[in-house]
C-alpha positions as CSV (number, residue, x, y, z in Angstrom):
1,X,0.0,0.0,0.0
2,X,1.3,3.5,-0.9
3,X,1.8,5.8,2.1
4,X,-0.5,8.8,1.1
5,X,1.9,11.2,2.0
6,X,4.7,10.1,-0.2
7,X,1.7,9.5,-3.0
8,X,1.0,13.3,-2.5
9,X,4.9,15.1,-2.0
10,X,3.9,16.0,1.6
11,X,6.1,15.1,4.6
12,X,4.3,12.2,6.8
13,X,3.7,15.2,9.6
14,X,0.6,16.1,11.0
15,X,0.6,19.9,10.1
16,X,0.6,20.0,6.0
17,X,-0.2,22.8,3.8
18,X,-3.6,22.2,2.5
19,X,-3.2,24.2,-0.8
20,X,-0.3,22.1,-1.1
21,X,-2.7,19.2,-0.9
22,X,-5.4,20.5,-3.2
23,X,-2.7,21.2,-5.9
24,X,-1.1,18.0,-5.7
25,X,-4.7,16.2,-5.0
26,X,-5.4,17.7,-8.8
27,X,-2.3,17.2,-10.9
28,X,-2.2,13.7,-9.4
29,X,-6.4,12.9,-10.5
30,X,-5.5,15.0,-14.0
31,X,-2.5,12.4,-14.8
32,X,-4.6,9.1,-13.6
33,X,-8.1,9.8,-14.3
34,X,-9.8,7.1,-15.9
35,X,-10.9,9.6,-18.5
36,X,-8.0,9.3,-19.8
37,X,-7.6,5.8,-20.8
38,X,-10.5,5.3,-21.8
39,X,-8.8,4.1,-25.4
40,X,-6.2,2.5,-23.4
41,X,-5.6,-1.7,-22.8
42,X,-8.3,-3.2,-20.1
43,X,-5.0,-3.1,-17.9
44,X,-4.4,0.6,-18.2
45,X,-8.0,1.2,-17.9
46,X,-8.2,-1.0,-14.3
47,X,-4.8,1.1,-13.0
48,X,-5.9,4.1,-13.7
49,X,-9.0,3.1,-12.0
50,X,-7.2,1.6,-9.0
51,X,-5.1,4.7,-8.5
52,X,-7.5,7.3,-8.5
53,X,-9.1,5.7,-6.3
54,X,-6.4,5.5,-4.3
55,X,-5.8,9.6,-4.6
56,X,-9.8,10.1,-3.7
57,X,-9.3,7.9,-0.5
58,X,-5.9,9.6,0.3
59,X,-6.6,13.1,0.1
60,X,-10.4,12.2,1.9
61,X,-8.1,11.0,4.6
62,X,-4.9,13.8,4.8
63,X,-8.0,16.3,4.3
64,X,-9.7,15.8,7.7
65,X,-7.1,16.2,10.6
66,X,-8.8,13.9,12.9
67,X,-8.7,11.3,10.2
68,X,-4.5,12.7,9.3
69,X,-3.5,11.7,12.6
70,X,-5.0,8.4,12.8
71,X,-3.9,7.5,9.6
72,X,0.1,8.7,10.7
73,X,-0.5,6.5,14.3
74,X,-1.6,3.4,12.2
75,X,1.7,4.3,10.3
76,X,3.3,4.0,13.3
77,X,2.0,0.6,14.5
78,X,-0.6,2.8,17.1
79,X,-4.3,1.8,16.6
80,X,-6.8,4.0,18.0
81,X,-9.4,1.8,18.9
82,X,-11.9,4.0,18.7
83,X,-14.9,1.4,18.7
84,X,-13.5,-0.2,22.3
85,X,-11.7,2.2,23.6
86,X,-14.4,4.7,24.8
87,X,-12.7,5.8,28.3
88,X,-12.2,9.2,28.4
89,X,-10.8,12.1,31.2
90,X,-13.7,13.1,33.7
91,X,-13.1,16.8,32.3
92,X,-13.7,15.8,28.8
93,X,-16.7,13.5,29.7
94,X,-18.1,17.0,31.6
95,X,-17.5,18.7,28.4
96,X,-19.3,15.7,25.9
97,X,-22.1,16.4,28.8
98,X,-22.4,19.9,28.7
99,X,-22.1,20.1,24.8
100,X,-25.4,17.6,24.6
101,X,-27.5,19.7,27.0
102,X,-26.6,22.5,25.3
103,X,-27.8,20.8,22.3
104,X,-31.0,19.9,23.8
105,X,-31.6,23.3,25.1
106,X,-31.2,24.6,21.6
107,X,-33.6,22.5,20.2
108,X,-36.0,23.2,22.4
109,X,-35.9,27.1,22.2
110,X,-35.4,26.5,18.5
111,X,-32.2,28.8,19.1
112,X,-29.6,28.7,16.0
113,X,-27.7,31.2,17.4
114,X,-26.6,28.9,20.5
115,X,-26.1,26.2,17.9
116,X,-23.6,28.2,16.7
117,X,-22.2,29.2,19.3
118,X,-21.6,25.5,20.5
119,X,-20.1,24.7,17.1
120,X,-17.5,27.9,17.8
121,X,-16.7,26.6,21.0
122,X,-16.3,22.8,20.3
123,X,-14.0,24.3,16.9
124,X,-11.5,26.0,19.0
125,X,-11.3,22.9,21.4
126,X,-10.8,21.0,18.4
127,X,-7.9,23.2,17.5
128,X,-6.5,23.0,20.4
129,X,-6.6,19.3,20.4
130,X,-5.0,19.3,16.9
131,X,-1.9,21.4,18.1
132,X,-1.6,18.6,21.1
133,X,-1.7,15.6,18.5
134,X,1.0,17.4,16.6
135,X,3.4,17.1,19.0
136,X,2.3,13.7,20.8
137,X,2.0,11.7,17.3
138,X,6.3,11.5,17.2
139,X,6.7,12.0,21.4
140,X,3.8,10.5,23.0
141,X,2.1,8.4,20.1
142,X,0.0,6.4,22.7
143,X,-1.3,9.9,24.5
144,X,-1.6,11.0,20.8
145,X,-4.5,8.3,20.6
146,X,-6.5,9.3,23.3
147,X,-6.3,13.0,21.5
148,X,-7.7,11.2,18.4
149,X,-10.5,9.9,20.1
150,X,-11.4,13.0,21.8
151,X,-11.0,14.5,18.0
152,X,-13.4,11.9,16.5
153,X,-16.0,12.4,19.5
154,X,-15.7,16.2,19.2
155,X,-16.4,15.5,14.7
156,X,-19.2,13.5,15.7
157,X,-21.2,16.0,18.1
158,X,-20.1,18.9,15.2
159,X,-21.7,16.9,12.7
160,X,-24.6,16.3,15.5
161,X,-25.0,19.8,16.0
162,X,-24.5,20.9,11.8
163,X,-27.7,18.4,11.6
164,X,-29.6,19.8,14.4
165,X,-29.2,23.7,12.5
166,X,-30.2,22.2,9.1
167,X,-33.8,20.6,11.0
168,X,-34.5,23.7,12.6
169,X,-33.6,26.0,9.5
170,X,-36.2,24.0,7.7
């Protein structure tokens, strides 16, 4: 399997330009698209299918920084566990409790505004919990997981919360 980073001209860090990914993301699709080949042998055809599929999956995954650093800690032999690993710091669980009821009280007063507020406030912790994973993917690679998960957790109640805003905006 080709590392995406290497498929791209990136280093295999967590912090990556991402023009620099969207300009390599396109020159890379405009050399393999299937498009292309579509006069070429069944075997060219079936590469060139193979490896822009390969670039789609890639830049999906080096796009998203939650989804970056898991991918660079299952580079280095660190799984995430994310499906059985669900134990988190009492802070963060107060947080994941607070964000909900907020959420709740939104939808009850029908109040966008706090919505978006929420979505402000869990963005900047997410930001902050990007600049941590940084660091710990190369020093602390096992704390680095437990950053992931609170990543993923803190994607999922986003997306939760994006949902809730569409609902009540219709």
């Amino acid at each position: 399997m080709q590392n995406y980073f290497a498929l791209f001209q990136l280093p295999q860090q967590f912090n990556i330009a991402p023009a620099t990914l969207d300009t390599n993301y396109r020159k890379l699709l405009a050399e393999v698209h299937p498009d292309k080949f579509v006069n070429g042998s069944a075997a060219e055809r079936m590469q060139s299918m193979q490896l822009a599929t390969l670039a789609n999956e890639a830049y999906q995954t080096l796009k998203q920084p939650t989804a970056r650093a898991r991918y660079l800690l299952q580079l280095a032999g660190v799984a995430t566990d994310e499906e059985n690993n669900t134990a988190m710091p009492a802070d963060f669980l107060m947080a994941q409790m607070e964000w909900r009821e907020a959420m709740d009280d939104a939808r009850s007063a029908k109040d966008i505004a706090a919505l978006d507020a929420l979505l402000a406030e869990m963005k900047a912790q997410a930001l902050a919990l990007q600049q941590q994973v940084a660091d710990q993917i190369t020093q602390a690679p096992e704390q680095a997981a437990m950053t992931v998960r609170k990543l993923q957790f803190i994607d999922k109640v986003s997306g939760d919360v994006h949902a809730l805003i569409a609902q009540l905006e219709d």
